[in-house]
C-alpha positions in Angstrom: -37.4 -58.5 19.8 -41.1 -57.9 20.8 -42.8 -55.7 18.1 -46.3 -54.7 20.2 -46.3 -51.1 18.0 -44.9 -51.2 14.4 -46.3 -47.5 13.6 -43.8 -46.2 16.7 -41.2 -48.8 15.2 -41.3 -47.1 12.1 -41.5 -43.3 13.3 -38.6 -43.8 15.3 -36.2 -45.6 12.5 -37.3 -42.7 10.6 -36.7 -40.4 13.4 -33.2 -41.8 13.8 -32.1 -42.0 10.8 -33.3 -38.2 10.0 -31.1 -37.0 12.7 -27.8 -38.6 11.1 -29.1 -37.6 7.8 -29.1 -41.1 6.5 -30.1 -41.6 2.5 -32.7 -44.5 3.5 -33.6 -46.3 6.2 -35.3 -49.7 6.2 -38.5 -50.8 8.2 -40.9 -53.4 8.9 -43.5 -53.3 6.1 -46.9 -53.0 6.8 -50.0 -51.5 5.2 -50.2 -49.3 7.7 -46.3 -48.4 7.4 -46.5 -48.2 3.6 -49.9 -46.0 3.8 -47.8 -43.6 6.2 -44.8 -44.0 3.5 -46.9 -43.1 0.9 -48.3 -39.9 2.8 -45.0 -39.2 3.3 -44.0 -38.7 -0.5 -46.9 -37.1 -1.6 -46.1 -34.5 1.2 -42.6 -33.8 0.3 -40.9 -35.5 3.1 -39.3 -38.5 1.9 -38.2 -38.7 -2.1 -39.6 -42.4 -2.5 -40.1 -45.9 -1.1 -40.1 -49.6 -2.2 -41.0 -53.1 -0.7 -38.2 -54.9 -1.0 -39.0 -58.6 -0.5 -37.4 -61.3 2.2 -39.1 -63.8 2.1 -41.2 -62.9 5.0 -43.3 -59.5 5.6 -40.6 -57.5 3.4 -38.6 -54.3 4.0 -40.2 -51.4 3.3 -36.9 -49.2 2.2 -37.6 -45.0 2.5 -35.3 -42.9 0.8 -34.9 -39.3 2.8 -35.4 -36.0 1.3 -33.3 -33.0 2.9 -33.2 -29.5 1.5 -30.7 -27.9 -0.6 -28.2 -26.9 1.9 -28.6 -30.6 3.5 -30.6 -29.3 6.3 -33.4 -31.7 7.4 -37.0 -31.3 6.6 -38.6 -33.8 9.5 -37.9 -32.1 12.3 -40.1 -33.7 14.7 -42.2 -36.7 14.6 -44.1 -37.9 17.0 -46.8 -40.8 17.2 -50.4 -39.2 18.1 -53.0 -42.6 19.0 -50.8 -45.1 20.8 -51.8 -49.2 21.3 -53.1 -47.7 24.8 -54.8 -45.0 24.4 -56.5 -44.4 20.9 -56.9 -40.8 19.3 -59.7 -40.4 17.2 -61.2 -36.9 15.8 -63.6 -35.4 13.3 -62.8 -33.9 10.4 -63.9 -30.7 11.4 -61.7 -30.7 14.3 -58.0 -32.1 12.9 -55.0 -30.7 14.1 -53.1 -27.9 12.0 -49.4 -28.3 13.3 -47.2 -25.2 12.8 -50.3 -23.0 12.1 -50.9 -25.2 8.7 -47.1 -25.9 7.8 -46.6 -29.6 9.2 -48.6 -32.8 8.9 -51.0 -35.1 11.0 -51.3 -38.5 9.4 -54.8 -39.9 9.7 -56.1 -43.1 9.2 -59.6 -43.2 7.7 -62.1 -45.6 6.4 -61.0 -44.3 3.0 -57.5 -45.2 3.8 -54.5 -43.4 5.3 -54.3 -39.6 4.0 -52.9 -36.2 5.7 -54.9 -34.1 7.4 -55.7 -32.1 4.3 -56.9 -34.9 1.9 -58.7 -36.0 5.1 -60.2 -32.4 5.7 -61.4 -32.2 1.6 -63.0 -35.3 1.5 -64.5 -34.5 5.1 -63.6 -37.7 6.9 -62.2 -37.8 10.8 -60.5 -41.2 11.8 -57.4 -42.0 14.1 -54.8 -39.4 14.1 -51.3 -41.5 13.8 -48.9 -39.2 13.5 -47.7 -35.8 13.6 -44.8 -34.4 11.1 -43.3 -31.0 11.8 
């Protein structure tokens, strides 16, 4: 299996495995991958993650997080800057999905943040993602 986009690779395991409200779900890692992990906790969507080694790239292995009535809290997720056609913005002009509610992850020289670390340290970069 070809692998030309690991970000959309990623996204869509995630994706998937929201929708059948999986516990974890394991992906390629990446820095990239564990960077949008990372954002991914700190936000409140996912409860944790881990490299789990294999002897090659590892596993990065994300644990879910649904609410308290086992309703999901990713409800859509969709990849922003595709391999094709890049997506890059200022700071002063990032995205607020659902009015301020969701995420766009961003990936800046400083890193990759949300769109409100991105927006307080007043960096733009290549919007990744969007979380809803």
């Amino acid at each position: 299996m070809s692998l030309s986009d690991p970000i959309a690779d990623m996204l869509t395991r995630v994706r998937n495995a929201a929708r059948i409200k999986a516990k974890r779900v394991d992906c390629r890692n990446s820095k990239i991958c564990a960077g949008i992990a990372q954002v991914l906790k700190d936000e409140g969507y996912v409860s944790s993650f881990s490299v789990v080694d294999d002897g090659r790239q590892g596993i990065l292995r994300v644990d879910l997080r649904y609410g308290p009535n086992g309703e999901q809290l990713i409800h859509t997720l969709r990849r922003e800057s595709k391999p094709g056609c890049r997506v890059y913005t200022r700071a002063d002009s990032l995205p607020r999905p659902l009015g301020g509610l969701g995420i766009t992850i961003v990936s800046t020289s400083g890193g990759v943040m949300s769109d409100r670390q991105a927006r307080l340290k007043h960096v733009g970069g290549e919007l990744l993602c969007t979380v809803e």
